[in-house]
KESE-566260 format. One record per residue: residue number from 1; x, y, z of N, C-alpha, C, CB in turn. Coordinates in Angstrom, 3 decimals, decimal comma, m for minus. Glycine has a CB too. Example, Ala and Ser with C-alpha at 12.3 -4.5 7.8 and 13.67 -1.06 7.14 Angstrom:
REM residues 2
resi 1; npx 13,190; npy m5,690; npz 7,800; capx 12,300; capy m4,500; capz 7,800; cpx 13,200; cpy m3,300; cpz 7,800; cbpx 11,308; cbpy m4,473; cbpz 9,046
resi 2; npx 12,850; npy m2,250; npz 7,080; capx 13,670; capy m1,060; capz 7,140; cpx 12,900; cpy 0,030; cpz 7,870; cbpx 14,084; cbpy m0,598; cbpz 5,725
END
This chain:
REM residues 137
resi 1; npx 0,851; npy m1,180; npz 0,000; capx 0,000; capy 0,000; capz 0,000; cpx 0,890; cpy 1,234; cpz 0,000; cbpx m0,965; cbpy 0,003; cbpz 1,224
resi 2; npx 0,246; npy 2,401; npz m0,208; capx 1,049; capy 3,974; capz m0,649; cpx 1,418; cpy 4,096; cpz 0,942; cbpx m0,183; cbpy 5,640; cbpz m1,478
resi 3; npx 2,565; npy 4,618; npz 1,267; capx 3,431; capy 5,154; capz 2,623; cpx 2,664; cpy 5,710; cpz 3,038; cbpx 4,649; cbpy 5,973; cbpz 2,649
resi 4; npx 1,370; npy 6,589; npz 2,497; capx 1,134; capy 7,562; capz 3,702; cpx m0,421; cpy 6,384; cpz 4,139; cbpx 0,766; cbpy 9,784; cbpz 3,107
resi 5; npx m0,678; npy 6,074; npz 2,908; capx m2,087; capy 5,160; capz 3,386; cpx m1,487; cpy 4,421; cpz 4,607; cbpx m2,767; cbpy 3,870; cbpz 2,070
resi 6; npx m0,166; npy 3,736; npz 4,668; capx 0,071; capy 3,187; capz 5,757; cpx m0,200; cpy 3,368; cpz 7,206; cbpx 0,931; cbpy 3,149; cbpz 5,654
resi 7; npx 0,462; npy 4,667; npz 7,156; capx m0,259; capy 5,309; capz 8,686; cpx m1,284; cpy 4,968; cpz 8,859; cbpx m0,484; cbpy 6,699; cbpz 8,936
resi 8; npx m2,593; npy 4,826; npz 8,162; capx m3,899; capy 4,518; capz 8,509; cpx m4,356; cpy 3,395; cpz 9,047; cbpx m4,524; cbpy 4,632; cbpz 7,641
resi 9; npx m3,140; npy 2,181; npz 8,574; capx m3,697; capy 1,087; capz 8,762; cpx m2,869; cpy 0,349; cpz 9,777; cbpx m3,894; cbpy 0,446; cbpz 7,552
resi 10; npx m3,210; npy 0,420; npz 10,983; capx m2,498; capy m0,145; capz 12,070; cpx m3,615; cpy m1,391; cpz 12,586; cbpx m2,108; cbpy 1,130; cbpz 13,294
resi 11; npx m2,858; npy m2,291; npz 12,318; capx m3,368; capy m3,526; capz 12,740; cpx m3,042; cpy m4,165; cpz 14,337; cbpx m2,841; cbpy m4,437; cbpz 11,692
resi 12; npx m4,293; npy m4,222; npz 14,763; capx m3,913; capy m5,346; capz 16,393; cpx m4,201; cpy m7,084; cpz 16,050; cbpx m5,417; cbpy m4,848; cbpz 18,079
resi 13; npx m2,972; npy m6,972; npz 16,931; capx m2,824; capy m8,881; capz 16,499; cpx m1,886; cpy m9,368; cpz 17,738; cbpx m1,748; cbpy m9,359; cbpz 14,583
resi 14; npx m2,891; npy m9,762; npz 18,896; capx m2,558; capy m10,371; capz 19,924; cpx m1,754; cpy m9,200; cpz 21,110; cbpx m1,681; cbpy m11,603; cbpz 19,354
resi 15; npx m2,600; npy m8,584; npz 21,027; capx m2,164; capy m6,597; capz 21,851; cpx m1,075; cpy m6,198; cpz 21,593; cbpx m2,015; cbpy m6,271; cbpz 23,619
resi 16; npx m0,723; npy m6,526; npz 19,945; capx 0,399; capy m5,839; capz 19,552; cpx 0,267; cpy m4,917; cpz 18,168; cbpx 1,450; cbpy m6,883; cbpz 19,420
resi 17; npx 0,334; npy m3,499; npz 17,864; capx 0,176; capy m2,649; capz 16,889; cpx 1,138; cpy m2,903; cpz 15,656; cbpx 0,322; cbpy m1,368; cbpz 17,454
resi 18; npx 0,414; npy m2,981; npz 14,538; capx 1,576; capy m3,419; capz 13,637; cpx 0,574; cpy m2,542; cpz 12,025; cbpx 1,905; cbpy m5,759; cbpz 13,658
resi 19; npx 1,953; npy m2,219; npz 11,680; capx 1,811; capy m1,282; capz 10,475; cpx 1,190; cpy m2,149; cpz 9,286; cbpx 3,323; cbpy m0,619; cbpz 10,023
resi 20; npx 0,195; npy m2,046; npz 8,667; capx m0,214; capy m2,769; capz 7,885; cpx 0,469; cpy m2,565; cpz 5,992; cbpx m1,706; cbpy m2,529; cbpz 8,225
resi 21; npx 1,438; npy m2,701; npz 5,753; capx 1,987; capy m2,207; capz 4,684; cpx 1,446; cpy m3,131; cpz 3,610; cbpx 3,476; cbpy m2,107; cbpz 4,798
resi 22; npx 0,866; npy m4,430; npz 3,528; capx 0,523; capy m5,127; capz 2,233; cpx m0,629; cpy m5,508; cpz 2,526; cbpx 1,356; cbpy m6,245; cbpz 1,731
resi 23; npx m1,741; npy m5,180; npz 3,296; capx m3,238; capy m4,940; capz 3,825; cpx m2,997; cpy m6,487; cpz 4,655; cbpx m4,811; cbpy m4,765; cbpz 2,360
resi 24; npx m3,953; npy m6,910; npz 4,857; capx m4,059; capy m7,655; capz 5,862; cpx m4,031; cpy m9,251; cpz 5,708; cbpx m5,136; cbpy m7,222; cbpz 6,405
resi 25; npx m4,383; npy m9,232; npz 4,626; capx m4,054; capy m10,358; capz 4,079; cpx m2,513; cpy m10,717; cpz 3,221; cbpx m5,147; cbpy m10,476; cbpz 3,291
resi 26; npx m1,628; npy m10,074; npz 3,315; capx m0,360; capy m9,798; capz 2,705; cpx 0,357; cpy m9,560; cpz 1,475; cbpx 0,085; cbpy m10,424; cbpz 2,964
resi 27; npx m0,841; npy m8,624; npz 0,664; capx m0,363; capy m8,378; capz m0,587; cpx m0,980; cpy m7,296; cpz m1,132; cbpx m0,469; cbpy m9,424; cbpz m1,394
resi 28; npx m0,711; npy m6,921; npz m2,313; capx m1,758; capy m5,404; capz m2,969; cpx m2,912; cpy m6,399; cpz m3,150; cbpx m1,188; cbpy m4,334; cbpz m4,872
resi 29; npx m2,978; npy m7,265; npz m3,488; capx m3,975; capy m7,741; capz m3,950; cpx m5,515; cpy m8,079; cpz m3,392; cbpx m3,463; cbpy m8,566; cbpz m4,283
resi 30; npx m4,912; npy m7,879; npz m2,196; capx m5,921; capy m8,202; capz m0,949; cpx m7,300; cpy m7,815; cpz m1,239; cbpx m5,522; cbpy m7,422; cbpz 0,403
resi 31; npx m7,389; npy m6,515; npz m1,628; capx m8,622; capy m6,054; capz m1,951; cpx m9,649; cpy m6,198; cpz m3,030; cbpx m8,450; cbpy m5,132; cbpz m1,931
resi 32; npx m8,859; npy m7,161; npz m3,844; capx m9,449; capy m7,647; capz m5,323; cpx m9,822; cpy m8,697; cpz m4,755; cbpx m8,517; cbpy m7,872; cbpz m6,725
resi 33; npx m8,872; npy m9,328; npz m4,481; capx m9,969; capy m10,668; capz m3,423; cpx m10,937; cpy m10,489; cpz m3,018; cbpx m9,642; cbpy m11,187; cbpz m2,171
resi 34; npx m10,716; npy m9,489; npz m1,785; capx m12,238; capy m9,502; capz m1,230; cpx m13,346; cpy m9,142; cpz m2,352; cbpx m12,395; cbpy m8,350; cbpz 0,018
resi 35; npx m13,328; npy m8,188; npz m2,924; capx m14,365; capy m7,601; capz m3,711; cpx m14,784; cpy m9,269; cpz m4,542; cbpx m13,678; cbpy m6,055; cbpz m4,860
resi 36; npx m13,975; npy m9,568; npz m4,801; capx m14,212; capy m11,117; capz m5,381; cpx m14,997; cpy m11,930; cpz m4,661; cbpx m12,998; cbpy m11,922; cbpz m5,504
resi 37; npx m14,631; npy m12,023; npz m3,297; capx m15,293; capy m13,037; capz m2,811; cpx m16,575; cpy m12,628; cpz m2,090; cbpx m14,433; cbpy m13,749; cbpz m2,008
resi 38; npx m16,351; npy m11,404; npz m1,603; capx m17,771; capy m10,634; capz m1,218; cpx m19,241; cpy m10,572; cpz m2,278; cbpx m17,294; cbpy m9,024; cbpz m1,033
resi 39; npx m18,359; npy m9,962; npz m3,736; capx m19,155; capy m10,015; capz m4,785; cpx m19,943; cpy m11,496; cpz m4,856; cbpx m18,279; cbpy m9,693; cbpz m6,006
resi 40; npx m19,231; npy m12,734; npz m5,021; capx m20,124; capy m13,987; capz m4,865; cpx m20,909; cpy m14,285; cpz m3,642; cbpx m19,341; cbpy m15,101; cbpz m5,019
resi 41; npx m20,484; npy m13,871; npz m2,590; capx m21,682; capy m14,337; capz m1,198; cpx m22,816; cpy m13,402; cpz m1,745; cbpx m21,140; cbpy m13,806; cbpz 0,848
resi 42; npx m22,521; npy m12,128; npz m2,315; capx m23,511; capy m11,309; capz m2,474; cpx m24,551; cpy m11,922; cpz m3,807; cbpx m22,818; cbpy m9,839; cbpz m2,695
resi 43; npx m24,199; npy m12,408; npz m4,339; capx m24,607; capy m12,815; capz m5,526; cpx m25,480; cpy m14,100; cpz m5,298; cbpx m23,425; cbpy m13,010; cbpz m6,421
resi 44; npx m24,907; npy m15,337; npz m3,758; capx m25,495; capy m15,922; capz m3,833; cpx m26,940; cpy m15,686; cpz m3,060; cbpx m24,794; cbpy m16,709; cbpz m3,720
resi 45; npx m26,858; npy m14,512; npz m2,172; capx m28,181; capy m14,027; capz m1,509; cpx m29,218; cpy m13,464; cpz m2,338; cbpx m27,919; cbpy m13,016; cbpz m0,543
resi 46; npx m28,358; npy m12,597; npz m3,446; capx m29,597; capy m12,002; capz m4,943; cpx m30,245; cpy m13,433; cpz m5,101; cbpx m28,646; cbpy m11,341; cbpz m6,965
resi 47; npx m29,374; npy m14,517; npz m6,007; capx m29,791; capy m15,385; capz m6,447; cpx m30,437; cpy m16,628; cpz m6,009; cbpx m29,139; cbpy m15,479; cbpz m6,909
resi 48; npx m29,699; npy m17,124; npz m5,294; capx m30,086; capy m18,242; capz m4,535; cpx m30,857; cpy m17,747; cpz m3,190; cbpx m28,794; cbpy m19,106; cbpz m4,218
resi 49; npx m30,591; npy m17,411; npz m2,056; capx m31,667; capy m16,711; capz m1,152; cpx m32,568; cpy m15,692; cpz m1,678; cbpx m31,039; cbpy m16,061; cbpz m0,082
resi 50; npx m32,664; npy m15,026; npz m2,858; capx m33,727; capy m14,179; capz m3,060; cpx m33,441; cpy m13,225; cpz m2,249; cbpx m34,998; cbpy m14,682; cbpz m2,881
resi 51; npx m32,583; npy m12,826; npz m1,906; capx m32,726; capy m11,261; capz m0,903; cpx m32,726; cpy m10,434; cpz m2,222; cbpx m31,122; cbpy m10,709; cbpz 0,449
resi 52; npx m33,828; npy m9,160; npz m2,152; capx m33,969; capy m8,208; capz m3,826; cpx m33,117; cpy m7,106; cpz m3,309; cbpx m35,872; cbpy m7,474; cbpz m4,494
resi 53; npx m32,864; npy m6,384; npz m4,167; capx m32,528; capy m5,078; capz m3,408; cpx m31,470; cpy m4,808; cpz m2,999; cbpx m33,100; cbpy m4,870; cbpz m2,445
resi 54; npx m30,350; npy m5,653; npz m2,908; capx m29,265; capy m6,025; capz m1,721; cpx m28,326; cpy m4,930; cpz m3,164; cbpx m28,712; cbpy m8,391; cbpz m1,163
resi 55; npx m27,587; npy m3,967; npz m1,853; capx m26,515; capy m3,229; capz m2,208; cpx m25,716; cpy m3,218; cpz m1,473; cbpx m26,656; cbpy m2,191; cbpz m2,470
resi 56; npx m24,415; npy m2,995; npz m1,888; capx m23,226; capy m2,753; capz m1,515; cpx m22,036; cpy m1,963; cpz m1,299; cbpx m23,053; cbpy m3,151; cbpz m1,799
resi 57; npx m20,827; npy m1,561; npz m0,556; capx m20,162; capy m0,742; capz m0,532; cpx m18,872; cpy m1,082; cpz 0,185; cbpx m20,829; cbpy 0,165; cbpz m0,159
resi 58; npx m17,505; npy m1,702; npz m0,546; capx m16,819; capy m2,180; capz 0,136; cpx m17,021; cpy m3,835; cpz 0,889; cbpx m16,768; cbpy m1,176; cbpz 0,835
resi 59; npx m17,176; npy m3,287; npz 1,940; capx m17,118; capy m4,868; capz 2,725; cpx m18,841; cpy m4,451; cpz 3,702; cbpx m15,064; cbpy m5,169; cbpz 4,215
resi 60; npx m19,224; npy m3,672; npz 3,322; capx m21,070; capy m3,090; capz 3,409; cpx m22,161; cpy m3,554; cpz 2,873; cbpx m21,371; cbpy m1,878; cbpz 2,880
resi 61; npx m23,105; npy m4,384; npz 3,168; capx m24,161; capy m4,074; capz 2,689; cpx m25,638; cpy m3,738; cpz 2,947; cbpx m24,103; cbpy m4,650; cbpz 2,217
resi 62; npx m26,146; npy m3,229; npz 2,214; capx m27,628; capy m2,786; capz 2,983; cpx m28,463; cpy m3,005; cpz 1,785; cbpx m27,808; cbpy m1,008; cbpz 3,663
resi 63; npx m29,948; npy m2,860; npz 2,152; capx m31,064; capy m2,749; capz 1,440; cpx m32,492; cpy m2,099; cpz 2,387; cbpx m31,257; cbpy m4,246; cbpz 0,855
resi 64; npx m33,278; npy m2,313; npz 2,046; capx m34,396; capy m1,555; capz 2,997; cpx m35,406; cpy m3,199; cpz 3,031; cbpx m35,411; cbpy 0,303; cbpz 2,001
resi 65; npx m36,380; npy m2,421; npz 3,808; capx m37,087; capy m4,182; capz 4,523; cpx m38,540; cpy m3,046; cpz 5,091; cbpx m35,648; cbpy m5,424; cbpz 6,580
resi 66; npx m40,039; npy m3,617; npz 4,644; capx m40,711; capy m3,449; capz 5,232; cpx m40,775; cpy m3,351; cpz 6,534; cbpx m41,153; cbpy m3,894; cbpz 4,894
resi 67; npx m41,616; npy m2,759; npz 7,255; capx m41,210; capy m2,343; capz 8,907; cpx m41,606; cpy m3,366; cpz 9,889; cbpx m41,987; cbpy m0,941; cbpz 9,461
resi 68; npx m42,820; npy m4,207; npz 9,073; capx m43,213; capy m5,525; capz 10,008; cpx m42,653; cpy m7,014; cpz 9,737; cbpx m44,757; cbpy m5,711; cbpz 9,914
resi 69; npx m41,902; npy m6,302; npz 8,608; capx m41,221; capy m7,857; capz 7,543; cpx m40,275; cpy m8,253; cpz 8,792; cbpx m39,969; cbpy m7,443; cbpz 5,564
resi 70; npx m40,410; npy m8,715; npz 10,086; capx m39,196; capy m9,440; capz 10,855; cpx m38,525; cpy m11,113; cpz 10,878; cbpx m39,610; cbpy m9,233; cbpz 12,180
resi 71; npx m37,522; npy m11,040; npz 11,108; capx m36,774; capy m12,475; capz 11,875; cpx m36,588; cpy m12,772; cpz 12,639; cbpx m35,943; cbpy m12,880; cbpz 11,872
resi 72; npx m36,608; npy m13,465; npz 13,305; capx m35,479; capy m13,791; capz 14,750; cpx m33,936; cpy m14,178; cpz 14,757; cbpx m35,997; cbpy m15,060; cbpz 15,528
resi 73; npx m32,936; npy m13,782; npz 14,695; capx m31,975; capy m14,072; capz 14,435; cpx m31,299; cpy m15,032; cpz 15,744; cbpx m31,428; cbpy m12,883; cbpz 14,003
resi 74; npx m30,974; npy m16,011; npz 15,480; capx m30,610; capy m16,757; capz 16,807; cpx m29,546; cpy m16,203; cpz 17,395; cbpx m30,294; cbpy m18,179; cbpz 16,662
resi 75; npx m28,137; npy m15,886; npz 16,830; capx m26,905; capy m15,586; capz 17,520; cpx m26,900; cpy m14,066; cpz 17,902; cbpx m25,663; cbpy m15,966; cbpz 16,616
resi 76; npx m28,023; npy m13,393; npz 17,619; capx m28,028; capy m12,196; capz 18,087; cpx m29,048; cpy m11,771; cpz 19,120; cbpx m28,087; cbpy m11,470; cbpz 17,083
resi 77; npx m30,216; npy m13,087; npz 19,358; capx m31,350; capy m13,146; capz 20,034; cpx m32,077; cpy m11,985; cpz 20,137; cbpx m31,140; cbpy m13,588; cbpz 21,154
resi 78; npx m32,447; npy m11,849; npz 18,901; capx m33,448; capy m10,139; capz 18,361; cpx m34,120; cpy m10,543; cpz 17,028; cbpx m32,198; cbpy m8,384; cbpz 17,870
resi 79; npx m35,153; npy m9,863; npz 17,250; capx m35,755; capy m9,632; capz 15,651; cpx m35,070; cpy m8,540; cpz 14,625; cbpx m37,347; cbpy m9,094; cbpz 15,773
resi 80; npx m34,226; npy m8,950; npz 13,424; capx m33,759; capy m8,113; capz 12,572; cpx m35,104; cpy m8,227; cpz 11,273; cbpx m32,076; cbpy m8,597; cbpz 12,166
resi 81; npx m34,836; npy m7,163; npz 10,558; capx m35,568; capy m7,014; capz 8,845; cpx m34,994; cpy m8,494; cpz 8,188; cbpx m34,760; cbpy m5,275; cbpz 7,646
resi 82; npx m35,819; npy m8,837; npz 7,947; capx m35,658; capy m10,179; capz 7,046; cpx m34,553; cpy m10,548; cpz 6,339; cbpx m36,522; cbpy m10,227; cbpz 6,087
resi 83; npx m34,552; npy m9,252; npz 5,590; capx m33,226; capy m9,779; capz 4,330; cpx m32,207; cpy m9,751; cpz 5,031; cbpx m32,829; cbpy m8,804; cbpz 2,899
resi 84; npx m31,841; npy m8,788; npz 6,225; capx m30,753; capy m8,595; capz 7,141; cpx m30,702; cpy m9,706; cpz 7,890; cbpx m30,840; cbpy m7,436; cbpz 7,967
resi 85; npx m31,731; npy m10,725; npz 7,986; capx m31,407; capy m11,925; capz 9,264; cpx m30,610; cpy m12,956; cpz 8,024; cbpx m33,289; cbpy m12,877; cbpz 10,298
resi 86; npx m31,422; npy m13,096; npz 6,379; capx m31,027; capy m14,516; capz 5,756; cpx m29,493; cpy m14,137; cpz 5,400; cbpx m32,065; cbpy m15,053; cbpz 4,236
resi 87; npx m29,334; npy m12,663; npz 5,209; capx m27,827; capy m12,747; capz 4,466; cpx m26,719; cpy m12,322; cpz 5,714; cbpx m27,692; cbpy m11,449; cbpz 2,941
resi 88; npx m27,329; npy m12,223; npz 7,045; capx m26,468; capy m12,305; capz 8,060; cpx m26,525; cpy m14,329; cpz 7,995; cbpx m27,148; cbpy m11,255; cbpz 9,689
resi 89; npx m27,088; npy m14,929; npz 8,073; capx m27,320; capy m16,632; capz 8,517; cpx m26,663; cpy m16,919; cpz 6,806; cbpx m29,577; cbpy m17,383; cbpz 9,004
resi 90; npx m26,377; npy m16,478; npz 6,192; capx m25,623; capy m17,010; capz 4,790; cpx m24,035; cpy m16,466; cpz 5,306; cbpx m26,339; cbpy m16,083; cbpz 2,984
resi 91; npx m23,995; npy m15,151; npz 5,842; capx m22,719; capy m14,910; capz 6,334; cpx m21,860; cpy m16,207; cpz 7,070; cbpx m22,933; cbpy m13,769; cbpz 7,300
resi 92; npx m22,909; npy m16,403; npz 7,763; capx m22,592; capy m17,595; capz 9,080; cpx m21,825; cpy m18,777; cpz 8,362; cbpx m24,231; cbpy m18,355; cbpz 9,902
resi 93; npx m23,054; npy m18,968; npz 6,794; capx m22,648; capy m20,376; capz 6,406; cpx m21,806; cpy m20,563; cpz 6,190; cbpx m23,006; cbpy m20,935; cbpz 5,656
resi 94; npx m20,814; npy m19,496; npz 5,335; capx m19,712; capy m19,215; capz 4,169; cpx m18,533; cpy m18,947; cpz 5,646; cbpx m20,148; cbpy m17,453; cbpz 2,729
resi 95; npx m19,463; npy m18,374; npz 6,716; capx m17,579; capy m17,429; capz 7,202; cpx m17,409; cpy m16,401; cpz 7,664; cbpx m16,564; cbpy m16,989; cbpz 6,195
resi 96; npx m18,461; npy m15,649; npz 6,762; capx m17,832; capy m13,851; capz 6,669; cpx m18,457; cpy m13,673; cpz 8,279; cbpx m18,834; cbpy m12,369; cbpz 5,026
resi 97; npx m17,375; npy m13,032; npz 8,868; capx m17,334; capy m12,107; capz 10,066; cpx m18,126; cpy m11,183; cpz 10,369; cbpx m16,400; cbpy m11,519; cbpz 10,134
resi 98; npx m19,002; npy m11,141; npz 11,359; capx m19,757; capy m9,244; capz 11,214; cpx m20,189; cpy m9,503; cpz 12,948; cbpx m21,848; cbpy m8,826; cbpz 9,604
resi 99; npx m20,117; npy m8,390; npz 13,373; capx m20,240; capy m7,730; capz 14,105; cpx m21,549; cpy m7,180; cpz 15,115; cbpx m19,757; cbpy m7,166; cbpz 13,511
resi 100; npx m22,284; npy m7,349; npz 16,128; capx m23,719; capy m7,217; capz 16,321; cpx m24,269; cpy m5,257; cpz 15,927; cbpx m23,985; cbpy m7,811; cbpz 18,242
resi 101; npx m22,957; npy m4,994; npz 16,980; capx m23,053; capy m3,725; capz 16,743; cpx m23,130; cpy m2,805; cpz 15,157; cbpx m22,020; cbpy m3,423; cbpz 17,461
resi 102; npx m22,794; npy m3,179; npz 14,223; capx m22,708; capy m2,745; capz 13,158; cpx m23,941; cpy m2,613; cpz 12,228; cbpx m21,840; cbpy m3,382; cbpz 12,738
resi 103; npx m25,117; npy m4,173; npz 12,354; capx m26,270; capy m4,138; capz 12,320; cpx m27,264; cpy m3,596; cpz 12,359; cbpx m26,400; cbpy m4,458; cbpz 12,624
resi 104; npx m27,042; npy m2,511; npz 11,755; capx m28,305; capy m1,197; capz 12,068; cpx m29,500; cpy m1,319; cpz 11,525; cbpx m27,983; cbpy 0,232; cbpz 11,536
resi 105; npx m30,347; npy m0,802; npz 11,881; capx m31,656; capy m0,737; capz 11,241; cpx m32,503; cpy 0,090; cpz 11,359; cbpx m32,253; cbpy m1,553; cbpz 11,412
resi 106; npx m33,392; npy 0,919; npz 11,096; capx m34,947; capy 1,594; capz 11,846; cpx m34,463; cpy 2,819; cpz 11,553; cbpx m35,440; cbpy 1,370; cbpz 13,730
resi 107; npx m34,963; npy 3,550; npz 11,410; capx m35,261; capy 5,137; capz 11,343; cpx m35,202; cpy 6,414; cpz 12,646; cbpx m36,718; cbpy 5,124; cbpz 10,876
resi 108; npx m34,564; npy 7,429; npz 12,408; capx m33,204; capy 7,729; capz 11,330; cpx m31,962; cpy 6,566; cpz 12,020; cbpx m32,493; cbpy 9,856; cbpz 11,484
resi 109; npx m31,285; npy 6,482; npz 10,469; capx m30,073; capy 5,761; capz 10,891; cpx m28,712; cpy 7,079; cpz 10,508; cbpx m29,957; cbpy 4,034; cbpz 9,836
resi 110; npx m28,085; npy 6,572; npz 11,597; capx m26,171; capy 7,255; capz 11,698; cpx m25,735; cpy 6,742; cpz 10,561; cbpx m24,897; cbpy 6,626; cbpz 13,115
resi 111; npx m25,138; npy 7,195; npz 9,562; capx m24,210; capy 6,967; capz 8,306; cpx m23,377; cpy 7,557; cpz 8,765; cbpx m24,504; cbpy 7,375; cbpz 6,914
resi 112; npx m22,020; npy 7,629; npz 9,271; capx m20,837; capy 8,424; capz 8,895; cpx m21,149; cpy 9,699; cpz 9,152; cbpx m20,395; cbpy 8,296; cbpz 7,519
resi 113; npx m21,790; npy 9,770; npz 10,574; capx m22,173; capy 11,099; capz 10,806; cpx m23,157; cpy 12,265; cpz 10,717; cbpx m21,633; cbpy 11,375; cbpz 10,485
resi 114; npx m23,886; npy 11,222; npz 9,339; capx m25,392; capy 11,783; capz 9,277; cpx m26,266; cpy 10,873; cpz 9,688; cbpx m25,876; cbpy 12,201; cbpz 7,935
resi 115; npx m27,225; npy 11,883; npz 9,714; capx m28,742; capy 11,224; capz 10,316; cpx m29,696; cpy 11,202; cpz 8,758; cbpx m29,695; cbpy 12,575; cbpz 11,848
resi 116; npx m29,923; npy 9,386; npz 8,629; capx m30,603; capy 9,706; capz 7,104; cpx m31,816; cpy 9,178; cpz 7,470; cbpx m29,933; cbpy 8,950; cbpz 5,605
resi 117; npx m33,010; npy 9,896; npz 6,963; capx m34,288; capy 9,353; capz 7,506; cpx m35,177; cpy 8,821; cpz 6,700; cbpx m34,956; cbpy 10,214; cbpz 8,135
resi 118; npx m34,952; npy 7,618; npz 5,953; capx m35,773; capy 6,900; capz 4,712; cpx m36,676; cpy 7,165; cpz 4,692; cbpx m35,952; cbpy 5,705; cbpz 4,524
resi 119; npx m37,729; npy 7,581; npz 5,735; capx m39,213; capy 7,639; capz 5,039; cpx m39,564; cpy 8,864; cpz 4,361; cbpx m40,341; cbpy 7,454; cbpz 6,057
resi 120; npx m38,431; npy 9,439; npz 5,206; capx m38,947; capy 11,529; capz 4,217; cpx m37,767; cpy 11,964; cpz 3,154; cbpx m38,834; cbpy 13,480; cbpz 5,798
resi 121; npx m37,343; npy 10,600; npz 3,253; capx m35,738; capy 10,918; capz 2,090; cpx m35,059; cpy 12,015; cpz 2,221; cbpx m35,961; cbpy 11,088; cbpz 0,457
resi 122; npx m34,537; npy 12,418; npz 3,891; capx m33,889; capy 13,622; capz 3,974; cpx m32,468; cpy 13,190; cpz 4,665; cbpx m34,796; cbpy 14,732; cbpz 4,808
resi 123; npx m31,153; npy 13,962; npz 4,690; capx m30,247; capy 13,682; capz 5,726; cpx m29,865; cpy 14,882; cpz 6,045; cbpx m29,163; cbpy 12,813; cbpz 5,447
resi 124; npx m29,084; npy 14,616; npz 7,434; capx m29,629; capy 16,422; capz 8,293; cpx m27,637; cpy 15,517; cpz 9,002; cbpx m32,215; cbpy 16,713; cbpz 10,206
resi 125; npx m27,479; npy 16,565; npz 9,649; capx m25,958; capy 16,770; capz 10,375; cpx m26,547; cpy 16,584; cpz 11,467; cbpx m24,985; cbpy 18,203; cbpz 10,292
resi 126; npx m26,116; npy 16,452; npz 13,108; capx m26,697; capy 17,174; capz 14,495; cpx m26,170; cpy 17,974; cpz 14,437; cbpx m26,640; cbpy 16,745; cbpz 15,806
resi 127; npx m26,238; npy 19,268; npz 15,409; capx m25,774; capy 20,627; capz 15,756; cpx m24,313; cpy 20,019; cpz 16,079; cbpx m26,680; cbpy 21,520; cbpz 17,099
resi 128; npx m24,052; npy 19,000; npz 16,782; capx m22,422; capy 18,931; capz 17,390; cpx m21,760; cpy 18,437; cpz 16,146; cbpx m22,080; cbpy 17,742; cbpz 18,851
resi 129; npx m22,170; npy 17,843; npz 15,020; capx m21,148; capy 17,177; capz 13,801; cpx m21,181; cpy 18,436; cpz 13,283; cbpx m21,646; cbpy 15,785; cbpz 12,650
resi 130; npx m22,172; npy 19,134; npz 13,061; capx m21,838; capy 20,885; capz 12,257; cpx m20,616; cpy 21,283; cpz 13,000; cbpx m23,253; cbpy 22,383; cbpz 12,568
resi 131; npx m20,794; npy 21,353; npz 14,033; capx m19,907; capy 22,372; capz 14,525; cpx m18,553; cpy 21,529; cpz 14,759; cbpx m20,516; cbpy 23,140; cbpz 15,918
resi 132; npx m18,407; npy 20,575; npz 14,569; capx m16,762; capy 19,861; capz 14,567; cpx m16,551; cpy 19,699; cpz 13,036; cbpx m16,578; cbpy 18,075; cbpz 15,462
resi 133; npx m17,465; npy 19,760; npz 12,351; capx m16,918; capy 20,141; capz 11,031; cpx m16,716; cpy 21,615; cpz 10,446; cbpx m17,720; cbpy 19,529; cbpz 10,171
resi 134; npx m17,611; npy 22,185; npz 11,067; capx m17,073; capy 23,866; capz 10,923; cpx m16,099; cpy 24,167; cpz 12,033; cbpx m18,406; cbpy 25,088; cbpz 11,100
resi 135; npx m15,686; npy 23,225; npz 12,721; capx m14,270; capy 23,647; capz 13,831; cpx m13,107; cpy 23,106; cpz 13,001; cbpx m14,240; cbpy 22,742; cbpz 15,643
resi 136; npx m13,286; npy 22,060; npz 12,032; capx m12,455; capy 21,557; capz 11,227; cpx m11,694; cpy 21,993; cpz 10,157; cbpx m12,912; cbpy 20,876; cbpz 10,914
resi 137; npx m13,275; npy 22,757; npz 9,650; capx m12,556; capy 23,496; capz 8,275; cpx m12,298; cpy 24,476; cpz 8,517; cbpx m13,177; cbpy 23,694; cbpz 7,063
END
C-alpha cells in the first residue's frame, strides 16, 4: 500500500500494533480478493436466497425491509428485517465475520455522521457534527 495510506492502517494482532503495509491479508492484492469473494456471497443471496434489493459498498451491505417484515436471528437473540437476518445466517454459512453492533436498522439511521431518515428521504448533520466540522474546516 502507498506510505502515507500506511499510517492509517495499524493492525492489532494479539495486543500488539503493527503497520499494515501489504493490507491484511499480505499483498496489494488483498482487496481484489475480497471484492471477489464478497461479490459472490452477495450474488449468492440475490440469487439463490432471493434477498432483492441487496446493495453494496466495500465490505457493506444494505437494502431496505418493510417495517413488520421481521426475523429472529438466533446468535443475536433479536428480531432483525428479514433480508438482514437470511444474508447475516448465509454470512454464518460461508464465514464472513460481522459484528452485532454494526447491524443497524430503523429510522433515522447514523451513516458516517449523518442522520438519514428513509421515510422523508432527507439527511440532516446534528448541531455537534456541524460544529466539529465547521471547527475543522
Amino acid at each position: 500500500m502507498h506510505p502515507l495510506w500506511q499510517l492509517c492502517q495499524i493492525v492489532m494482532i494479539c495486543d500488539h500494533h503493527h503497520v499494515d503495509n501489504n493490507n491484511n491479508f499480505g499483498n496489494r492484492g488483498a482487496g481484489r480478493l475480497w471484492v471477489i469473494f464478497f461479490s459472490l456471497d452477495l450474488w449468492i443471496a440475490v440469487v439463490i436466497k432471493l434477498v432483492h434489493d441487496l446493495f453494496s459498498y466495500v465490505d457493506n451491505a444494505f437494502s431496505w425491509e418493510f417495517a413488520r417484515r421481521v426475523t429472529f436471528y438466533q446468535p443475536y437473540q433479536k428480531f432483525l428485517p428479514t433480508k438482514q437476518a437470511i444474508l447475516l445466517n448465509l454470512f454464518d454459512e460461508v464465514g464472513v465475520p460481522h459484528e452485532e453492533r454494526k447491524q443497524v436498522f430503523g429510522s433515522p439511521l447514523q451513516i458516517i455522521g449523518f442522520n438519514v431518515e428513509p421515510n422523508t428521504m432527507t439527511i440532516t448533520m446534528s448541531h455537534d457534527a456541524r460544529a466539529e466540522l465547521t471547527t475543522a474546516i
